[in-house]
Phi, psi and omega in degrees: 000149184250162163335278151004312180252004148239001180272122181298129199311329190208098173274167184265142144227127158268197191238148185301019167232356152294165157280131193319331175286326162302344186280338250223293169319307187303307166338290215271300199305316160338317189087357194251165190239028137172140192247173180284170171222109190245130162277097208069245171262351182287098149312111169262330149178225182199147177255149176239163172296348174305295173352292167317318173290295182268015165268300215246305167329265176267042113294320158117353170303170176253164168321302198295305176337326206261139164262132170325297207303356199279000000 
């Protein structure tokens, strides 16, 4: 097996000034459990939904609340 053939082709990303809620709508629509993260075209990282649960979440934030950059 090659890489190639299992890494998805066009992963989806946002930018480091969405929200968590929006990481999180992306997530779900997608099917993935966690997208990049860009700044402007710059890779910057990448957030997953754990991120999301316990970064934003049982942090005591609202959904909404919370920034990628956070």
């Amino acid at each position: 097996m090659q890489l190639k053939e299992i890494v998805t082709p066009n992963p989806h990303g946002i930018q480091v000034d969405d929200s968590s809620r929006h990481a999180a709508e992306q997530m779900r629509r997608h099917g993935f459990g966690a997208v990049l993260v860009y700044d402007q075209e710059l890779l910057v990282g990448m957030v997953t939904d754990r991120d999301l649960a316990t970064g934003c979440m049982a942090a005591g934030h609202d959904a909404g609340g919370c920034m990628v950059r956070q």
